[in-house]
C-alpha positions in Angstrom: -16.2 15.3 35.3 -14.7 11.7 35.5 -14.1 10.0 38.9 -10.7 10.5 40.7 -9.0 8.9 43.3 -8.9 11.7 46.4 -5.2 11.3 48.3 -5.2 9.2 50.8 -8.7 8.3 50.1 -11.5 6.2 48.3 -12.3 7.2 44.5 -15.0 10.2 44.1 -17.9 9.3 42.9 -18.6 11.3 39.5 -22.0 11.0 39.6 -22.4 12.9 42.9 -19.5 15.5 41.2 -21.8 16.3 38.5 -25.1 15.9 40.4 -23.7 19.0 42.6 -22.2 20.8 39.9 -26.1 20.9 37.9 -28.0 21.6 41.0 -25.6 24.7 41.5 -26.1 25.8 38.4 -29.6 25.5 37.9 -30.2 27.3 41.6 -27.9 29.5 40.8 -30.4 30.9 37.1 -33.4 30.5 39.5 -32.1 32.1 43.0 -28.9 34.3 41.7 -25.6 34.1 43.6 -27.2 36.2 47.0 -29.9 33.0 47.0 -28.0 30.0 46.9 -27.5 28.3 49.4 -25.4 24.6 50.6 -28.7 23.2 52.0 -30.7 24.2 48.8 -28.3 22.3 46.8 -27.8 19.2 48.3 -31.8 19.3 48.3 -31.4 19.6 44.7 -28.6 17.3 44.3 -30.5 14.4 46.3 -27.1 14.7 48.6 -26.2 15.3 52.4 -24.4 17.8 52.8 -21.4 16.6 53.7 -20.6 15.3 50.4 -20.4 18.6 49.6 -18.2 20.3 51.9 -16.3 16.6 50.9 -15.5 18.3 47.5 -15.7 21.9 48.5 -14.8 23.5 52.1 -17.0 26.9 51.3 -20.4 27.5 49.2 -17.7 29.9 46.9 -15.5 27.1 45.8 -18.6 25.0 45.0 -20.0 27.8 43.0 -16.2 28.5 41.3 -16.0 24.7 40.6 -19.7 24.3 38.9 -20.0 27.9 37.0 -15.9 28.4 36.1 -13.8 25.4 36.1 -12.2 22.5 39.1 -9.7 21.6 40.3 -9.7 18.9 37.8 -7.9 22.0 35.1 -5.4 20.4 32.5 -2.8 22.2 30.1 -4.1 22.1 26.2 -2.5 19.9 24.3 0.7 20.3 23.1 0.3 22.6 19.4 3.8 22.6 19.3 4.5 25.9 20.3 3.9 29.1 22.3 1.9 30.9 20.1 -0.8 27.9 19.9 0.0 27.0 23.5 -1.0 30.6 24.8 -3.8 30.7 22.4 -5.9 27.6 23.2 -5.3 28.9 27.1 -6.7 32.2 26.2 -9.5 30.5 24.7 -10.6 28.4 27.4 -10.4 31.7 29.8 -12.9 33.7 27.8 -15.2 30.6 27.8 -15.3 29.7 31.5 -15.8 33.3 32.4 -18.2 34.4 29.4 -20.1 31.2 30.7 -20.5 32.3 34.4 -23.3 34.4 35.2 -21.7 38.2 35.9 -23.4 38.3 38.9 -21.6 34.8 40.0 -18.1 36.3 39.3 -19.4 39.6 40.8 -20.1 37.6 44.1 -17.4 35.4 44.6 -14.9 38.8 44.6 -16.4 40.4 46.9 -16.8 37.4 49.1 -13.0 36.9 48.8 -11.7 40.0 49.2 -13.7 40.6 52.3 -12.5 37.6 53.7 -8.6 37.3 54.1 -8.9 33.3 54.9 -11.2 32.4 51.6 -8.9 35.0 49.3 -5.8 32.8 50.6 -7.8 29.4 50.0 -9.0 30.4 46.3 -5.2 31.8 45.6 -3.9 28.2 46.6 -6.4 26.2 44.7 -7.9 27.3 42.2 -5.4 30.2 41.2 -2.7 27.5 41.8 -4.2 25.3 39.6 -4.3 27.6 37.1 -0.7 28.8 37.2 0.1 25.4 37.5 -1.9 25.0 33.7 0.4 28.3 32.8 4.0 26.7 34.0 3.5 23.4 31.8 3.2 25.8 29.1 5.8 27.8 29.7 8.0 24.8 30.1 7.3 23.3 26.8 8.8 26.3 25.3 11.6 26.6 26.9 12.2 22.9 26.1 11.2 24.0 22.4 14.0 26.5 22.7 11.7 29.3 21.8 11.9 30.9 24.9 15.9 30.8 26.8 14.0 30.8 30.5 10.6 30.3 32.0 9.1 33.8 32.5 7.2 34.7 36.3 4.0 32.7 35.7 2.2 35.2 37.8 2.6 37.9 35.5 1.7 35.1 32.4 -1.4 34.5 34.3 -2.2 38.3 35.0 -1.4 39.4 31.4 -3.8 36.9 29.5 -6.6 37.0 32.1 -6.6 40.3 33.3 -7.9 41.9 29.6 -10.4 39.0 29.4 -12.1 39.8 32.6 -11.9 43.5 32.4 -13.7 42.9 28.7 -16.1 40.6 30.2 -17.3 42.1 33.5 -16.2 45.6 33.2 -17.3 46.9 29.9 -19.8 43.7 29.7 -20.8 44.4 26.0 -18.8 46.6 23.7 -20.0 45.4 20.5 -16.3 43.5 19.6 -16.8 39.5 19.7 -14.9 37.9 22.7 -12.7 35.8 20.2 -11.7 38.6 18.2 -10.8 40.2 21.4 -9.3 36.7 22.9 -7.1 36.6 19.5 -5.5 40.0 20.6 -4.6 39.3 23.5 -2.7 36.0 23.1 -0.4 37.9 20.4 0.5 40.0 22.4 1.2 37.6 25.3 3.3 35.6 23.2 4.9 38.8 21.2 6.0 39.8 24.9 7.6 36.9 25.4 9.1 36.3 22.6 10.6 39.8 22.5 11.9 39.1 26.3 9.7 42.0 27.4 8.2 40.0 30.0 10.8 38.7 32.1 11.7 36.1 34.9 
């Protein structure tokens, strides 16, 4: 993660970033998700804790940031068009959460669905983010002129992540490789919107 410039603020230091980000992970293969704790990794970090809740306001988001991705989440590069678009998005998606432990991803759902205040956080960062990621997409293709209008990025998002995390955490090992499976699904993401099927 490189260093950024916070608004309003004094640049991030990277080092700390990614000194967080490794102590997370590393507690997180020794203690699980139930174990870990802030304190244990700024012990581990050689931080105070207050850098941390600097970067992330709840132990979830610091886990989301170090195991899935940050807010730090770019579109791919341009493939010039839809179909490759969709596809390297897809890709990244089955990477981020075949990488996360399941019990992380486990955790962190049932953390925000019992809380009403950290579900509405996580939807306005990093869910925002992400759609954010889909839009630019979706935009290039209209400016292509492959598609006539953007579609509802919410239902974008839902349709290429939801089979991707029902694979991964639901059925956890059905003998089908993941980019096999990740292939699939971006067709028929981009055959939907291609065909106008999935509309604004």
């Amino acid at each position: 993660m490189s260093e950024h410039r916070q608004p309003g603020g004094r640049p991030r230091d990277g080092r700390i970033d990614g000194a967080i980000a490794q102590a997370t992970r590393e507690l997180l293969a020794e203690r699980g998700y139930a174990g870990l704790t802030v304190d244990a990794v700024a012990a581990r970090a050689g931080v105070g804790k207050a850098a941390i809740y600097r970067r992330h306001a709840t132990k979830q988001e610091m886990i989301f940031a170090a195991t899935v991705h940050d807010m730090q989440e770019q579109p791919p590069p341009d493939s010039g068009s839809l179909r490759g678009d969709l596809a390297a998005i897809t890709r990244t998606i089955a990477s981020q959460l075949s990488t996360a432990p399941p019990d992380v991803l486990h955790g962190l759902l049932s953390d925000i669905h019992a809380d009403t205040a950290l579900g509405d956080r996580f939807t306005s960062t990093f869910l925002e983010r992400e759609r954010l990621v889909i839009t630019e997409v979706l935009h290039r293709a209209v400016a292509r002129g492959e598609l006539a209008e953007r579609p509802d990025t919410g239902v974008v998002h839902a349709l290429l992540l939801g089979p991707i995390f029902y694979r991964l955490l639901i059925l956890v090992d059905d003998g089908e490789p993941i980019g096999d499976f990740t292939a699939v699904v971006s067709e028929t993401v981009t055959a939907a919107l291609l065909s106008g099927t999935a509309r604004p």
